[in-house]
N, C-alpha and C positions, 0 to 999 in steps of 0.2 A: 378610584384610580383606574383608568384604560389600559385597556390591554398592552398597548403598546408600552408605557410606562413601567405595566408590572415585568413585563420581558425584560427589561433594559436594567431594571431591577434586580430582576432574577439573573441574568448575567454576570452584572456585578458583583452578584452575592458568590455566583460560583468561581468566579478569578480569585476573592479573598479566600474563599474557603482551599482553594489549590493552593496559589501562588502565595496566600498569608499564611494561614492556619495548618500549610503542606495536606490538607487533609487527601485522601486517595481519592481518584475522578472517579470510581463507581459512586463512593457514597455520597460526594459533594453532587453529583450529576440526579442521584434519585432525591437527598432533601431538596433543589430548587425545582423539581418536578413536584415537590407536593407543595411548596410554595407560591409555584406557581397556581398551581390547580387553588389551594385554600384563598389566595388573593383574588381570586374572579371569581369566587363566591361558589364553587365546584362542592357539592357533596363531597362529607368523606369518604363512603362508598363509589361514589361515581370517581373521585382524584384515585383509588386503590384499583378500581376495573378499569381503568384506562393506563394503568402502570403496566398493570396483567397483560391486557393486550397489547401494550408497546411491547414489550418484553417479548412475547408469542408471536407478532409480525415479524421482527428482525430476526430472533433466534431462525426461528423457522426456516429462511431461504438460506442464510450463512454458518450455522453449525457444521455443516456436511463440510463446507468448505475450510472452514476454521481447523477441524480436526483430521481430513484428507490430508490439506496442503501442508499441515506439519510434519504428518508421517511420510508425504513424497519426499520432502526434504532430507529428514535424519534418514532416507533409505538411500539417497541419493551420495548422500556424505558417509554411510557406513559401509556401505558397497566399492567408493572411492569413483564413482563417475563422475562428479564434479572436481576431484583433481586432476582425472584423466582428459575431461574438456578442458581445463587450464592447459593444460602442459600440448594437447595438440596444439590449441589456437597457438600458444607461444613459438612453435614450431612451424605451423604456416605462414603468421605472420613477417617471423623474427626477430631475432632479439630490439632491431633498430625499430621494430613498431611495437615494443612491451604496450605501450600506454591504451591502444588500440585490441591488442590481443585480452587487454585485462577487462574494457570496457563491453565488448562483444559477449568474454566470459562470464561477468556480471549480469549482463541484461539477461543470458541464456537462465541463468540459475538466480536470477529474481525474476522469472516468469512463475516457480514453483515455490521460494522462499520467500519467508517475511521480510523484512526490511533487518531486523537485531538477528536473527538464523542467519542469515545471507551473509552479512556484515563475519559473525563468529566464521561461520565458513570457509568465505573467501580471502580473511587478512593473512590468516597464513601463507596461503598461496601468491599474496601480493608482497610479502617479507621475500618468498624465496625467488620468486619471479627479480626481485628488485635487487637482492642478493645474485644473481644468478648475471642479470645485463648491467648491472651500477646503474641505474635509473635513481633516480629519485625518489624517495619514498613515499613522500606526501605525495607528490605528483602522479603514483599508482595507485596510490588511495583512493585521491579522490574521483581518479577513473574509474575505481571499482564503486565508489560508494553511489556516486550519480548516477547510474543506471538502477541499485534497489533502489533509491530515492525515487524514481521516474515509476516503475513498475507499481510498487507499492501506494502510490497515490494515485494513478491514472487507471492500470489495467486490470480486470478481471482473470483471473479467477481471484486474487488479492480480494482479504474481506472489505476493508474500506471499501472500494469502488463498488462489489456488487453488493452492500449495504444500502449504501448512498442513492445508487440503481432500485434496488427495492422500494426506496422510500418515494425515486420521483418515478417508479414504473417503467423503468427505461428499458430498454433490450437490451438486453449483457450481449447479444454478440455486438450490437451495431456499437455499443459503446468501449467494445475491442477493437473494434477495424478502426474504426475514428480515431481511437487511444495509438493506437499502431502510427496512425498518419502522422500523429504531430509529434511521438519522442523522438523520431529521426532528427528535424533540427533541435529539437531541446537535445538532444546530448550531443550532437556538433561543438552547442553553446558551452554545455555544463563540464563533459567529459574527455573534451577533444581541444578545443582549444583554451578554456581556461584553464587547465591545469599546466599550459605553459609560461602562466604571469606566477607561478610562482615555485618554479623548481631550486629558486633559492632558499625557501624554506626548508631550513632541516630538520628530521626526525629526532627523537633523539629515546628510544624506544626503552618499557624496562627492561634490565639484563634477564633473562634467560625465556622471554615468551614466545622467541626464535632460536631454534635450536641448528644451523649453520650444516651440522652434520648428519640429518636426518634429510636435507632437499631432495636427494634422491625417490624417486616413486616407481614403486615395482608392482608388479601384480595386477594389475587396474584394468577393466573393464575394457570392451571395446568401444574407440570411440563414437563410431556411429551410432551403436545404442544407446552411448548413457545422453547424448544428444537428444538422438529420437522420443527415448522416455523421458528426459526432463519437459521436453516441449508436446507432450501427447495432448495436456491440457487444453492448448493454446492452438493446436491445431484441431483436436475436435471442435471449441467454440466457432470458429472461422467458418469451416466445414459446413457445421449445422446453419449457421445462419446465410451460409450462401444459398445449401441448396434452397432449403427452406425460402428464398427468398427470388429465388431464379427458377429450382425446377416446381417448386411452387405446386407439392404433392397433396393430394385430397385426402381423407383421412382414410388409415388404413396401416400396415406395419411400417413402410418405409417413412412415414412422418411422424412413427411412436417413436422410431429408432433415431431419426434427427433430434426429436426432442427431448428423448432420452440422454444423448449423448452431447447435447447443446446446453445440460443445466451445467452448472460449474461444479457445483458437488459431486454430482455421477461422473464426469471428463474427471475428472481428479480420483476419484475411486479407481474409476479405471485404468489411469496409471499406476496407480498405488500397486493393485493385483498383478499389472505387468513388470512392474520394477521388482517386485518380491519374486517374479519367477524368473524372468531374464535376465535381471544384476544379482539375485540372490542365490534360488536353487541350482539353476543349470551351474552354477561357479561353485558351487558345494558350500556356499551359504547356510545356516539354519535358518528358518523363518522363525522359530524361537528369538534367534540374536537378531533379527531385524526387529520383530515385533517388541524384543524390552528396549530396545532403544527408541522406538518410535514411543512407546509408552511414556518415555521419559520425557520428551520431546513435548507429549500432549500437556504434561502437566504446566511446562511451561506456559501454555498461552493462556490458562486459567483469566488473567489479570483482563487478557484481550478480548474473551466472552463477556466476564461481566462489562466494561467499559461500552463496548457493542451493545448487551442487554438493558444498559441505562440510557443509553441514547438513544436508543427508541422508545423508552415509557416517558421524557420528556420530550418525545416527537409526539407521542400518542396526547401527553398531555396539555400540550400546544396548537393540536388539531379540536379536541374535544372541550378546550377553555373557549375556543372562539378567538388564541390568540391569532393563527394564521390566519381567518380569516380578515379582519382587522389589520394585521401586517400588508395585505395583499392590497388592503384598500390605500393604506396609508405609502404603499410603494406604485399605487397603479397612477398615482401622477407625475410622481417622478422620471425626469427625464435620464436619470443612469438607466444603461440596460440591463436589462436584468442578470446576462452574462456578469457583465463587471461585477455587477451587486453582489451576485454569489458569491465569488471571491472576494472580492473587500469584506465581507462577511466573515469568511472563513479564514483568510490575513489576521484582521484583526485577533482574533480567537488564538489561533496558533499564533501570537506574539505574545498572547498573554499568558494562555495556560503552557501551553510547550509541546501537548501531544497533539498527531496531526489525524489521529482517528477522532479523537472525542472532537475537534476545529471542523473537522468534517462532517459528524451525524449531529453537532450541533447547528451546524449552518444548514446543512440540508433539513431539518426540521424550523428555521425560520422561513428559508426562501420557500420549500414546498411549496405553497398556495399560489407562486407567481410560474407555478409551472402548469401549473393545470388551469391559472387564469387569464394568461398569456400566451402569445403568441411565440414559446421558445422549448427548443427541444432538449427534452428531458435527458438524452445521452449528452449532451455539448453542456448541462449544466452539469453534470456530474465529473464529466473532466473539468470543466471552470474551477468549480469546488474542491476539485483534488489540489488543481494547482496553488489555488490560496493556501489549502491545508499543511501545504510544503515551505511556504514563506517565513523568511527570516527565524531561522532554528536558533535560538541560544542557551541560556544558561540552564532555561527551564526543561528542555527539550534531553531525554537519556540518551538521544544517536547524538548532539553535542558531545556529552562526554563521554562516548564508547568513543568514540572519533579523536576526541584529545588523548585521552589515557592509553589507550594502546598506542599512539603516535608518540606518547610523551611531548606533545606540545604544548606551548604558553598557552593562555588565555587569550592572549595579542594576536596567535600565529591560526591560535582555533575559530577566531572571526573572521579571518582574511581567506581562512581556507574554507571549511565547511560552513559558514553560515553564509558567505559570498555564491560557495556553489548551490546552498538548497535557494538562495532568494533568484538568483539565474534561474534555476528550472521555473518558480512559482510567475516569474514574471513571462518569461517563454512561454509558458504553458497558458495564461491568458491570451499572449497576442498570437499564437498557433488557433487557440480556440474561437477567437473573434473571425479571423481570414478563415477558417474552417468554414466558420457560419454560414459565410459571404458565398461559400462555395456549394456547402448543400443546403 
């Protein structure tokens, strides 16, 4: 059997063990990794040290990140500065640009949160917000939600993309500034004016997960700080990779210090350390009550380490079977480019399984090979990649139904809204990424 068969194989096998069998994507993700490996005739020492070292490349550059960017968040939301950024924007905006005011707040605070933290976050404040102007409620939803959707799949410090990054070698800042250029019009698309095709849809929410009486927020941060520190991450990556790239310093402390403060784990620590002292102590915070909430917080992503951890011992053991290279040859005729390829790759996948990190480090472990054998840049595959890994969310997908069940929506009303707006970005997000190309 060719390699290429046992992949297509081994795919297969992994959608029925998800989508049939419901088995969990860590452990359907490591059996077709040793599937794969034993079908190409792989030792089984050689299939168990290529697991090892998948595991140890990806852990490696994304743990710091994984476990940072949770604790910025639960600090950010225990402190109260990401209600305190809602409620300015709401206020410069005005009530008559809620949709606007929630979309900005969203992107701001899914630069540090995950896409299900961000979401838990922000829905209350789109309840009271919505409560507050009579807006619509889907209609601020899915303002809010379209921006984590974008964040989450496109930008760094988010694990997915500097995963993904890691695997095609890409440069986390350049594949920020790029990531930067193209969600401007995807959330025009996504956030801005589609949520006006459907402000007839109504909420219809359970009784008491809005409390009407509690809107008021007192106490709360200053705004410019809890701003400043939500965004420290995203402006050290910038930062570093300008100068680094302009003033173009020889080795010595000022390029230890760039690139210090240019990896995404260290730029996230080092918010972490300034949000514990500027939103916590100086306000008479304990760092005790920061750190068990953040504690809490870490447990949660458990699920998201291991799924990242198996994604790359089946990258590892896709590299080490001779699947990639074989895929590389078998795609170096074809006339799709390679851009599109990555995405319809990772389309596919996230149609089937439902998560858009496993659609993601599974595809960037197919296409791999056509990035180092081609003529195509490894940061613009890595946004391609995100973008498919955002397409068409449904039943199988949990931000489906955090998206229905807190809205109290149909099944009818939960396709026209949310899986219309994540296919919007997936498809934006290629045709930004193709005219990107064209451009650098």
């Amino acid at each position: 059997m060719s390699s290429v068969l046992i992949l297509i194989t081994g795919i297969t096998l992994l959608l029925l063990l998800i989508a049939g069998l419901k088995l969990n994507a860590f452990t359907a993700l490591v059996i077709i990794a040793l599937f794969i490996g034993f079908a190409n005739g792989m030792d089984a020492s050689v299939v168990v040290a290529a697991i090892s070292k998948g595991v140890g490349d990806i852990l490696g550059p994304v743990i710091a990140v994984l476990g940072f960017g949770v604790m910025l968040g639960s600090i950010l939301t225990e402190t109260g500065a990401t209600a305190q950024i809602s409620e300015r924007l709401l206020k410069v905006f005005g009530p008559q640009r809620a949709k606007l005011a929630v979309c900005v707040t969203s992107f701001c605070v899914g630069l540090a949160l995950f896409y299900n933290a961000g979401f838990i976050v922000l829905i209350p404040l789109v309840f009271a917000i919505a409560y507050k102007t009579k807006a619509p409620l889907v209609y601020l939803a899915i303002a809010m939600a379209a921006p984590l959707s974008v964040t989450h799949g496109f930008l760094p410090p988010h694990p997915g993309p500097v995963v993904i990054a890691s695997i095609f070698k890409a440069n986390i800042g350049l594949t920020l500034l790029y990531g930067l250029c193209i969600v401007i019009p995807i959330l025009i698309l996504a956030a801005i004016i589609f949520p006006e095709k459907i402000k007839k849809v109504i909420a219809n929410p359970p009784k008491g997960i809005f409390n009407e009486e509690a809107i008021e927020i007192r106490n709360l941060p200053n705004f410019s700080l809890s701003l400043f520190v939500a965004l420290i991450p995203v402006i050290l990556l910038i930062a570093s990779t300008f100068l680094l790239q302009v003033v173009q310093p020889e080795k010595g402390a000022l390029r230890s210090l760039l690139v210090f403060i240019g990896d995404p784990g260290m730029s996230l620590l080092i918010a972490v350390i300034l949000a514990v002292f500027c939103l916590g102590l100086l306000r008479g915070i304990k760092v005790s009550t920061l750190m068990d909430k953040s504690t809490t917080a870490i447990g949660a992503i458990a699920p998201i380490i291991l799924i990242t951890a198996a994604g790359g011992a089946l990258k590892q053991v896709l590299i080490e079977s001779g699947t990639g290279d074989a895929i590389a040859a078998f795609f170096r005729e074809s006339s799709m480019p390679p851009l599109v390829l990555g995405w319809l790759v990772a389309t596919m996948l996230r149609i089937a399984i439902g998560s858009a990190t496993v659609a993601g480090l599974t595809a960037a472990g197919i296409v791999q090979p056509l990035v180092t054998s081609m003529n195509v840049s490894p940061e613009l595959m890595v946004l391609s990649i995100g973008a498919g890994s955002l397409m068409c969310s449904h039943v199988n997908d949990t931000g489906f139904w955090m998206f229905k069940e807190y809205l109290g929506l149909s099944l009818k009303d939960t396709f026209k809204t949310w899986t219309v707006m994540e296919s919007i970005v997936g498809v934006a997000g290629l045709v930004a990424v193709l005219l990107l190309d064209v451009v650098v």
